[in-house]
ZAMARGU-4260 file (C-alpha; in steps of 0.2 Angstrom, whole numbers, plus 5000, padded with zeros to 4 digits):
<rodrens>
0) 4951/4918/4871 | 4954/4924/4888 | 4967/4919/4899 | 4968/4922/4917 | 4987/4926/4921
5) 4992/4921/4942 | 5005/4927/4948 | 5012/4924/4968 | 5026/4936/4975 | 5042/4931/4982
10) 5044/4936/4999 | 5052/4953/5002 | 5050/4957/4983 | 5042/4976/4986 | 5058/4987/4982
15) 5059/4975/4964 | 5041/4975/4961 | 5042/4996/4963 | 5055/4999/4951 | 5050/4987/4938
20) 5031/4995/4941 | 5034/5008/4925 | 5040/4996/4916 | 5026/4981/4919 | 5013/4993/4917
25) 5018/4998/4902 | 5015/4981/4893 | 4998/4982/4903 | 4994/4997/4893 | 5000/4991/4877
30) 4987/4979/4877 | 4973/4989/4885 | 4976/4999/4867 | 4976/4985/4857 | 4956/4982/4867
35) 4964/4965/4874 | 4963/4967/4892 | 4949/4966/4906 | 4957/4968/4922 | 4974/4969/4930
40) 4980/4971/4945 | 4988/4965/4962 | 4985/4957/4978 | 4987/4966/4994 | 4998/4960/5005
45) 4987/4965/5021 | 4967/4970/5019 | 4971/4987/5014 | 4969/4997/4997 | 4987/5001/5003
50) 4997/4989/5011 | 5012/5001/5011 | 5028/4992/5018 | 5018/4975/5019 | 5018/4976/5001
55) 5006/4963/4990 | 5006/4946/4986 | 5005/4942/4970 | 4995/4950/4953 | 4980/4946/4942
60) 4980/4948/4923 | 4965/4943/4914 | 4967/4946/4894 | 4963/4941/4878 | 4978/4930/4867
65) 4976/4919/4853 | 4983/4904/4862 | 4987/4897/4880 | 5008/4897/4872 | 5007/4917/4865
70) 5000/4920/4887 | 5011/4913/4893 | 5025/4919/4882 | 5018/4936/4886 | 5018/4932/4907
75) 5034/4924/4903 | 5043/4941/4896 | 5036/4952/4910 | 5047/4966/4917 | 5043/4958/4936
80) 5049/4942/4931 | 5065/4950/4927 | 5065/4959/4943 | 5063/4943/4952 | 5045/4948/4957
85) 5036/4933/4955 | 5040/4918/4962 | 5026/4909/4951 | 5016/4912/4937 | 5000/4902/4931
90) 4993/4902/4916 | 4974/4897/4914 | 4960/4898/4900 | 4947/4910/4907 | 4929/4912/4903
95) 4921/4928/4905 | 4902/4926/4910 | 4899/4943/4919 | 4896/4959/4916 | 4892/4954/4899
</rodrens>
């Protein structure tokens, strides 16, 4: 099943988020090799492609797990939760209607 992964910043978190960035998109990769991700990425902080010092505000991760506990183990363990990026992280069953 899909799970849509949540995630809000803390405030000022853009120096922590930038140098755990190799390290979360690392795991992003990992499971676009295994064919279990659909998309990823963050929120802009401002309504730009680059928000530069505003930073962002938060991520989207939609991917495939074989249960609601193994996504949000995975969230759970990410490399910007160590950094103190996140200041929350919601874990929600996703269903996938388009593009087919």
């Amino acid at each position: 099943m899909l799970y849509a992964i949540i995630a809000e910043d803390h405030p000022e978190s853009l120096a922590r988020r930038r140098s755990a960035r190799p390290a979360h998109l690392a795991r992003l990769e990992a499971l676009q090799a295994e064919g279990r991700l659909v998309l990823a990425g963050p929120f802009p902080a401002i309504d730009a492609p680059d928000p530069g010092p505003a930073g962002f505000s938060g991520s989207l991760i939609v991917a495939e797990f074989e249960s609601q506990e193994a996504a949000e183990r995975w969230a759970a363990e990410d490399p910007y939760q160590a950094a103190g990026v996140y200041a929350r992280v919601t874990v929600r069953p996703f269903l996938k209607v388009l593009p087919r």
